[in-house]
BAFI-3210 file (N, C-alpha, C; in Angstrom, 3 decimals, decimal comma, padded with zeros to 6 digits):
// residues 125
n [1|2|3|4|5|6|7|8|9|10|11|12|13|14|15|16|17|18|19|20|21|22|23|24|25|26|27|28|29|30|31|32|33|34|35|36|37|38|39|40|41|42|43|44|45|46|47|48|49|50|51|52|53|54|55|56|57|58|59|60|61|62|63|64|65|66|67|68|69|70|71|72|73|74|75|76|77|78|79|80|81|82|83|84|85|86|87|88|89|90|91|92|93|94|95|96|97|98|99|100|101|102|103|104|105|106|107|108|109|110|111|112|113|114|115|116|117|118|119|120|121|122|123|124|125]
n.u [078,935|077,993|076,756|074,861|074,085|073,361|073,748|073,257|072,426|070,238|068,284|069,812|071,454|073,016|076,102|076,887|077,815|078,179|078,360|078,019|077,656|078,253|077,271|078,960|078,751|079,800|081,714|083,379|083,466|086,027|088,097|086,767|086,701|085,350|082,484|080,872|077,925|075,761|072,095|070,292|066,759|064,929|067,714|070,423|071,788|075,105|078,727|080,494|082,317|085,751|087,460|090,058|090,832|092,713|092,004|094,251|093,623|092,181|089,481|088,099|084,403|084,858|083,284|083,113|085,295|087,438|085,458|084,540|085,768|086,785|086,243|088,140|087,145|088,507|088,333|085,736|084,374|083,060|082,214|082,823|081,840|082,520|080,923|081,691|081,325|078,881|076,503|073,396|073,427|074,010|071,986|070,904|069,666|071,707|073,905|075,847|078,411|080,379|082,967|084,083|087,708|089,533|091,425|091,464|090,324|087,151|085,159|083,061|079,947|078,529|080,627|080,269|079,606|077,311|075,111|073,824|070,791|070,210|070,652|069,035|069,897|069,818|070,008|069,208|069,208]
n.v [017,962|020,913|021,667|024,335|026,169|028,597|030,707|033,084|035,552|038,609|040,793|044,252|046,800|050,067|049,792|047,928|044,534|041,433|037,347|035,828|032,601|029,721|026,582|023,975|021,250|018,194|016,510|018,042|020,856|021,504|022,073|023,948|027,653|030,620|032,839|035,247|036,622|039,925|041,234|043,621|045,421|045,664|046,076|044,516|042,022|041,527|041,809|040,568|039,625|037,192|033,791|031,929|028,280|027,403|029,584|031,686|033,604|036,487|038,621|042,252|043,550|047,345|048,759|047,112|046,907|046,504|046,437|044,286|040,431|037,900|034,348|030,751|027,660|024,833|022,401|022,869|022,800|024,941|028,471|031,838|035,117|037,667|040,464|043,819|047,374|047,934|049,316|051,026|051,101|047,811|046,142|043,990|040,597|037,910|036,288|033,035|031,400|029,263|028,217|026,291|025,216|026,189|027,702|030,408|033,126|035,527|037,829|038,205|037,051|035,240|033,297|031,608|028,458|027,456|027,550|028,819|029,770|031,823|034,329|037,327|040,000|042,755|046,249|048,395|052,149]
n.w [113,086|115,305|118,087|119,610|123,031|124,440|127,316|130,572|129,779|130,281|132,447|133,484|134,828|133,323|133,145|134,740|135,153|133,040|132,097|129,563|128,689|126,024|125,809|124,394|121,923|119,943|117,880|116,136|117,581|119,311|117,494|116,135|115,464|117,395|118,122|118,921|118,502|118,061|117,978|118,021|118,590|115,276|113,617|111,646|112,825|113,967|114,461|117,557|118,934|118,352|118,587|118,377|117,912|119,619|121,446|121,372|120,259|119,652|118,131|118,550|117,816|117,301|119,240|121,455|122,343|124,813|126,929|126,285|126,986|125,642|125,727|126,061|127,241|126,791|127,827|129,365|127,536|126,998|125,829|126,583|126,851|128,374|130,014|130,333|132,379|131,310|128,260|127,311|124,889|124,180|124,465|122,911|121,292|122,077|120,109|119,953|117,488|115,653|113,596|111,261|110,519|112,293|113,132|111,833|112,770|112,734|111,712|110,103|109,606|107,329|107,545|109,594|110,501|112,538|114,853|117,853|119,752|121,082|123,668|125,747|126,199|127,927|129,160|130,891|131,655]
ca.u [077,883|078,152|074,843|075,513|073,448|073,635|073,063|073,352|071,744|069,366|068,101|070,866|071,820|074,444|077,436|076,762|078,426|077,560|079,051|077,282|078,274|078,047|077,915|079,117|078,884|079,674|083,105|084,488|083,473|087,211|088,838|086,094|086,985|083,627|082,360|079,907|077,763|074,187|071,042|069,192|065,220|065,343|068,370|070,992|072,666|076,333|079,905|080,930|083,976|085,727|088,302|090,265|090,350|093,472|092,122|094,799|094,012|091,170|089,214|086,805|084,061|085,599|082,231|083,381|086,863|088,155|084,527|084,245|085,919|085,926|087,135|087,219|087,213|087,959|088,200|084,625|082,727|082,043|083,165|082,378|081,641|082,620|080,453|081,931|080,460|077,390|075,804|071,673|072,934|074,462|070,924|070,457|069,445|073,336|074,427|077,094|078,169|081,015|083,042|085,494|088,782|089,480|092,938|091,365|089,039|086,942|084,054|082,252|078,746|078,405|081,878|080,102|078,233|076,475|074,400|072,957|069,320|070,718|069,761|068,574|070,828|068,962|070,623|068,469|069,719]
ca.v [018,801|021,313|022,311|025,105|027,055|030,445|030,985|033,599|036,724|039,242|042,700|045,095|048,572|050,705|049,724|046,159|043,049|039,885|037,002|034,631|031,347|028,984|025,226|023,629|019,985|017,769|015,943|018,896|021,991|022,029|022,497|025,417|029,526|030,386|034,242|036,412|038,252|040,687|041,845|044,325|045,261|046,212|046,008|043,490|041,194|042,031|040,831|041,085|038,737|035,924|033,495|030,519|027,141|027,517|030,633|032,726|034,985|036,985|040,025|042,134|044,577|048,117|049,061|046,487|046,947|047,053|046,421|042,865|040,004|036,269|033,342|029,556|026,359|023,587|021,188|022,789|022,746|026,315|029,912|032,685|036,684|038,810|042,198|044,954|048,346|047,942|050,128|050,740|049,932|047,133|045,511|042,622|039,219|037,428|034,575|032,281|030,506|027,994|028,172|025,772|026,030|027,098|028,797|031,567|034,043|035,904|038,892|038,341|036,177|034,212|032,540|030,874|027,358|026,644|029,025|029,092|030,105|032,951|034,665|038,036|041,228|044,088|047,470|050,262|053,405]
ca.w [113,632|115,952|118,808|120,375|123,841|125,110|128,528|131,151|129,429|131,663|133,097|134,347|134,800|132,754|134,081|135,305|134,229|132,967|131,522|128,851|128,560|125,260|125,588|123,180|122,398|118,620|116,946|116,180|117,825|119,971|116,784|115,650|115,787|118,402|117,718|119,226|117,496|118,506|117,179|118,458|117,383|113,808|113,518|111,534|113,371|113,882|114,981|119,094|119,493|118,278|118,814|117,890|118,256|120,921|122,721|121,869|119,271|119,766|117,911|118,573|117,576|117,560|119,834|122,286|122,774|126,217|127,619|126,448|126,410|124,795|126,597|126,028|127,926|125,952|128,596|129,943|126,395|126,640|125,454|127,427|126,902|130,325|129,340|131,470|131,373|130,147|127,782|127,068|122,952|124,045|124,524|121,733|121,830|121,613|119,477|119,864|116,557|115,512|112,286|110,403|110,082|113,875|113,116|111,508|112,931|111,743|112,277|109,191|109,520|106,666|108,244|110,762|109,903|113,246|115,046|118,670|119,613|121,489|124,742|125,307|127,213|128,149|129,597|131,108|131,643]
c.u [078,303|076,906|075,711|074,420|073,937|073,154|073,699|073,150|070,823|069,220|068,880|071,183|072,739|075,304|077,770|077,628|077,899|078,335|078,185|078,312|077,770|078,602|077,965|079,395|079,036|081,229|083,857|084,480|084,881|087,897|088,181|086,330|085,165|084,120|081,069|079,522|075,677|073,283|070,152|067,930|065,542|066,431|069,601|072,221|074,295|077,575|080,244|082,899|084,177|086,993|089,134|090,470|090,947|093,107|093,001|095,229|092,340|090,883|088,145|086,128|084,610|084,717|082,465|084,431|087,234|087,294|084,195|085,214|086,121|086,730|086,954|087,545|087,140|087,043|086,506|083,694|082,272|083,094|082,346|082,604|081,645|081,963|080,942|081,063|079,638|076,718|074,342|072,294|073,581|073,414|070,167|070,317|071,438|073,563|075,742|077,147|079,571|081,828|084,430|086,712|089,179|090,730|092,725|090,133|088,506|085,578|083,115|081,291|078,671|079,608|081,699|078,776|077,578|076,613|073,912|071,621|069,158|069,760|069,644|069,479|070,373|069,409|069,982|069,593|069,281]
c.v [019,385|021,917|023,243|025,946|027,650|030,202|032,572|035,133|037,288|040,183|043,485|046,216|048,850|050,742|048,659|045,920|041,995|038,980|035,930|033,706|030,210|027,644|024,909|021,716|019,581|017,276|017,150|020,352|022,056|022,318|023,809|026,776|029,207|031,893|033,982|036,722|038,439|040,650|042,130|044,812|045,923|046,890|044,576|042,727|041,179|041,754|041,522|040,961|037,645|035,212|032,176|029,612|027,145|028,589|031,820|033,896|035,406|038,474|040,350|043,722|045,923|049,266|048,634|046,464|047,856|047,243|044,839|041,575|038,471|035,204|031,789|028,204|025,218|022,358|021,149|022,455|024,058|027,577|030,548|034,528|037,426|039,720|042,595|046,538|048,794|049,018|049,926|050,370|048,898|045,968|045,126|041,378|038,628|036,124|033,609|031,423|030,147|027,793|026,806|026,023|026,737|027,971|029,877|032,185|035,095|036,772|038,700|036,667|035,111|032,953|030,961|029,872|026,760|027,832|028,118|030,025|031,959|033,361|036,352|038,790|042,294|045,050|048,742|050,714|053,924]
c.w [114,966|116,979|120,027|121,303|124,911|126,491|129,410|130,617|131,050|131,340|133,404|134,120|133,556|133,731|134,733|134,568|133,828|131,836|131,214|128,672|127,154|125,460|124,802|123,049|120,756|118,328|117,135|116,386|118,484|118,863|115,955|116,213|115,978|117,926|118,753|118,658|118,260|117,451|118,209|117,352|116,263|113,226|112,319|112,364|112,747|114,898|116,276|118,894|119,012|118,420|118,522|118,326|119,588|121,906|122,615|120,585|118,934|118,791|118,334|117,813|118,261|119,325|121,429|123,098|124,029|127,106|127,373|126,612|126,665|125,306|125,820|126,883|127,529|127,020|129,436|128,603|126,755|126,466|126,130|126,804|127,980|129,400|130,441|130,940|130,809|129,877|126,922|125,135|123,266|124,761|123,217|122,436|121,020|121,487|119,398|118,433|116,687|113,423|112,301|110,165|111,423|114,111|112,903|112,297|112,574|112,157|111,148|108,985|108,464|106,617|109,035|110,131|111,354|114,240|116,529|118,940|119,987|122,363|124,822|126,862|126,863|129,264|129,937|131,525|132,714]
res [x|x|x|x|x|x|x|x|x|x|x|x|x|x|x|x|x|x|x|x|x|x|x|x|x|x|x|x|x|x|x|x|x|x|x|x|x|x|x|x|x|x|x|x|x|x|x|x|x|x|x|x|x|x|x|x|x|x|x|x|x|x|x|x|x|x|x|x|x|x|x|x|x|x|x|x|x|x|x|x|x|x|x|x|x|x|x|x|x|x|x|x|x|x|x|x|x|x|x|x|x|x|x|x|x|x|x|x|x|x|x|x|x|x|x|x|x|x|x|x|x|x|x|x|x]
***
């Protein structure tokens, strides 16, 4: 089992920064590929960033690229999202999840077996 919470969401301009943080705590989340992924209102929930177990092989959404990106800390128990840049669509509530298999990574949702509650990033204009 893996329990996973989001933190450091917010309010902020276009063009701010901010960097969410996922703790992560369970057996074998250090050996789990950690992802990103959004959903904004009526919308489906959709892939940011993700990365593997070691840290060093990252992808990301094509949306994102070269404005975000995905960190992890074993030794802290948490993965991290720098947003740079920020843009008004890039206001969803954002989920951290946790897949199996931490060598591979992977952008596609039904991948990922353990889900955070997810916190909420909001971008005026």
């Amino acid at each position: 089992q893996v329990q996973l919470v989001e933190s450091g969401g917010g309010l902020v301009q276009a063009g701010d920064s901010l960097r969410l943080s996922c703790a992560a705590s369970g057996r074998t989340w250090r050996s789990a590929a950690m992802g990103w992924f959004r959903q904004a209102p009526g919308k489906e929930r959709e892939f940011v960033a993700a990365i593997n177990w070691r840290g060093d092989s990252t992808i990301y959404a094509d949306s994102v690229k070269g404005r975000f990106t995905i960190s992890r800390d074993n030794a802290k128990d948490t993965v991290y999202l720098q947003m740079n840049s920020l843009k008004s669509e890039d206001t969803a509530v954002y989920y951290c999840a946790a897949k199996h298999w931490g060598t591979v990574v992977s952008s596609t949702i039904s991948e990922y077996d353990y889900w955070g509650q997810g916190t909420q990033v909001t971008v005026s204009s």
